[in-house]
C-alpha positions in Angstrom: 128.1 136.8 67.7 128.1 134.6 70.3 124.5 134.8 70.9 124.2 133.2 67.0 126.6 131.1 67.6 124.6 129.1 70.7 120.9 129.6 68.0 123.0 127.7 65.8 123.7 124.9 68.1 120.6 124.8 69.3 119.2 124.4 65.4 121.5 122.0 64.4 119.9 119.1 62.2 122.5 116.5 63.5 122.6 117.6 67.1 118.7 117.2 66.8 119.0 114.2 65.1 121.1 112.3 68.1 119.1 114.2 70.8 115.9 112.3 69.2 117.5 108.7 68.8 118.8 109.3 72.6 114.9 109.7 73.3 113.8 106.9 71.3 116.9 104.3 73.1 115.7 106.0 76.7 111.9 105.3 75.7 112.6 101.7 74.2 115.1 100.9 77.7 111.9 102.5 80.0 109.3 99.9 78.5 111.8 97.6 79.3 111.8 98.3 82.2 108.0 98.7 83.2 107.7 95.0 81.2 109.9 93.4 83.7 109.2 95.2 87.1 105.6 94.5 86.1 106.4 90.7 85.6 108.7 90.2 88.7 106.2 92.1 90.7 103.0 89.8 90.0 105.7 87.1 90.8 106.7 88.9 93.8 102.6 89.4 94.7 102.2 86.1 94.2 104.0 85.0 96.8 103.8 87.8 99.2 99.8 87.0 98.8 100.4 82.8 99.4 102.9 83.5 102.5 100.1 85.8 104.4 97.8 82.5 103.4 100.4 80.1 104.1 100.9 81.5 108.0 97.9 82.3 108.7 96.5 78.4 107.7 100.0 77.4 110.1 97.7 79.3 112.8 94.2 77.8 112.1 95.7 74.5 112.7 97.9 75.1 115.5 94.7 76.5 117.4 92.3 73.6 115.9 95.6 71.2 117.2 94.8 73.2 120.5 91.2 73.0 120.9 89.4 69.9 119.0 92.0 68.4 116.9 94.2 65.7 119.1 96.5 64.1 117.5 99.7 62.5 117.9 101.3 64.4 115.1 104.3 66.5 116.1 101.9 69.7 115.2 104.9 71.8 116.9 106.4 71.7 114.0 103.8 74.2 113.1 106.1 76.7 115.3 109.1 76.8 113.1 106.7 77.0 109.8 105.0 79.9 111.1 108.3 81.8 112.0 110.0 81.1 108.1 106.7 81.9 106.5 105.1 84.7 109.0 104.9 87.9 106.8 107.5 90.4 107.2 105.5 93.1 108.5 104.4 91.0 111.4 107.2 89.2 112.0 108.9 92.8 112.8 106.2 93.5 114.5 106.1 91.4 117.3 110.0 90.7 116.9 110.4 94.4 118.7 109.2 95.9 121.7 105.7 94.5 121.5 106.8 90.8 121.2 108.8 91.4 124.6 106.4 92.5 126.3 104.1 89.6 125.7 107.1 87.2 125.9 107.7 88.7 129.4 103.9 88.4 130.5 103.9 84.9 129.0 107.4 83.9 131.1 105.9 85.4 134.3 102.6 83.8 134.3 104.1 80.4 133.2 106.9 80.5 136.1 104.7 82.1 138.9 101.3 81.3 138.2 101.6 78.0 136.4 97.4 77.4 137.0 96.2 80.0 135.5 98.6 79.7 132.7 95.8 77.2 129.8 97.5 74.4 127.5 96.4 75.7 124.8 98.5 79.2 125.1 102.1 76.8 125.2 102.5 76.8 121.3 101.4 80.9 120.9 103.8 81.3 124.1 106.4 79.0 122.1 106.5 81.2 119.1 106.5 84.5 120.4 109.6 83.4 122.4 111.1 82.1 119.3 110.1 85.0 117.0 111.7 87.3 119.7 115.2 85.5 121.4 116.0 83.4 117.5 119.2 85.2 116.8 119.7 87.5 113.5 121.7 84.6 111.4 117.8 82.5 112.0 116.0 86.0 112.0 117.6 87.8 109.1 119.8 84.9 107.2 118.1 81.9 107.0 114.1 83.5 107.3 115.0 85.5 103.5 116.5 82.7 102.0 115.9 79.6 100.1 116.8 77.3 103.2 114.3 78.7 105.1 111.3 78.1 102.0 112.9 74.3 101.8 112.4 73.9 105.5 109.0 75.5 105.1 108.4 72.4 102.3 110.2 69.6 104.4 107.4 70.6 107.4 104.5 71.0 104.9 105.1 67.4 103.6 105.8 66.0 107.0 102.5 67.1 108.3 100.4 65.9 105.3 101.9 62.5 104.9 101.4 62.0 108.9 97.7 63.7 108.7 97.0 61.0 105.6 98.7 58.2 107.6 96.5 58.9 110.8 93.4 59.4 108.9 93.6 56.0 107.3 94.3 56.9 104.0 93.8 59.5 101.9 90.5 59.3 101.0 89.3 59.0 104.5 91.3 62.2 105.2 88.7 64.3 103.5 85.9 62.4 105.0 86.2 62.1 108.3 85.4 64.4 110.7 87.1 67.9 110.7 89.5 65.7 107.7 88.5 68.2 104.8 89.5 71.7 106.9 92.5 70.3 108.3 93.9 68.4 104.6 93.3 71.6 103.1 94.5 73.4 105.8 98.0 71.7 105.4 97.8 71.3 101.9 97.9 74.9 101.6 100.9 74.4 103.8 103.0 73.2 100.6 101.2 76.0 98.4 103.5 78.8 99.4 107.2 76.5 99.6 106.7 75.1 96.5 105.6 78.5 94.4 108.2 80.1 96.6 110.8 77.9 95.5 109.9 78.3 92.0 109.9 81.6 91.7 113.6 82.1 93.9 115.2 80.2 91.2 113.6 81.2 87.9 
């Protein structure tokens, strides 16, 4: 009796009924779902893709700053950018054991051996100290939030207003020599803030 009691519940047309519109909600809910995961994640790519450009531009011009591009810019602002914008994944990187070590080498061979220690390694030297001694709230705090995008876009427009006001104009900023690279260089400098910025407070 039991037994056709259980085939009965298993049969019934109105347990059916509300197991299929439970299906239907859970199906409707899942689209949902997928529709907004995909949009927030081609948001999300978006600027995951522009902050990997973003820092890696930061370092084309701090080593074209180091090489053949004098100026009398304060380019060491490029330090701070490069440590808001460097991609996570790096940033931890050389934040951990690795990043000591070279922070050590670059200490010892700046304090002990000062001549063989080039110019053009202070700013590299510079940020692995920073990406490795900057405490947690600078690391963790400020590096994930909007503060740290908006410092990003205060540097970004710093740099390009000084690189226009040095070039002469700025029409004569993507005509002189080297002007085009480096303008583009540091306008993609504002690409990622400003996108970045949008997208936190959509």
């Amino acid at each position: 009796m039991g037994r056709m009691d259980y085939l009965a519940l298993k049969t019934d047309p109105a347990t059916a009924d509300l197991v299929g519109s439970d299906i239907n909600e859970l199906k409707i809910d899942a689209k949902r779902l997928i529709d907004h995961a995909t949009k927030l994640g081609g948001l999300g790519f978006g600027t995951s893709f522009l902050k990997w450009v973003a820092s890696f531009a930061a370092i084309y011009l701090l080593i074209l700053d180091r090489t053949n591009w004098r100026t009398n810019m304060l380019t060491g602002l490029l330090v701070p950018y490069i440590f808001f914008s460097f991609p996570s994944v790096l940033f931890d990187f050389f934040r951990g054991e690795v990043g000591r070590w070279i922070a050590f080498i670059a200490v010892v061979l700046r304090l002990f051996f000062p001549r063989h220690f080039p110019d053009w390694l202070e700013m590299p030297g510079s940020l692995i100290l920073l990406l490795v001694v900057a405490p947690s709230f600078f690391a963790d705090t400020l590096r994930d939030s909007w503060v740290g995008i908006l410092i990003c876009l205060i540097i970004g427009c710093y740099l390009l207003q000084e690189h226009i006001r040095a070039s002469g104009g700025f029409r004569n900023s993507f005509t002189q020599t080297h002007g085009i690279s480096n303008t583009v260089g540091i306008i993609v400098l504002l690409v990622y803030p400003v996108w970045a910025l949008v997208v936190h407070f959509l």
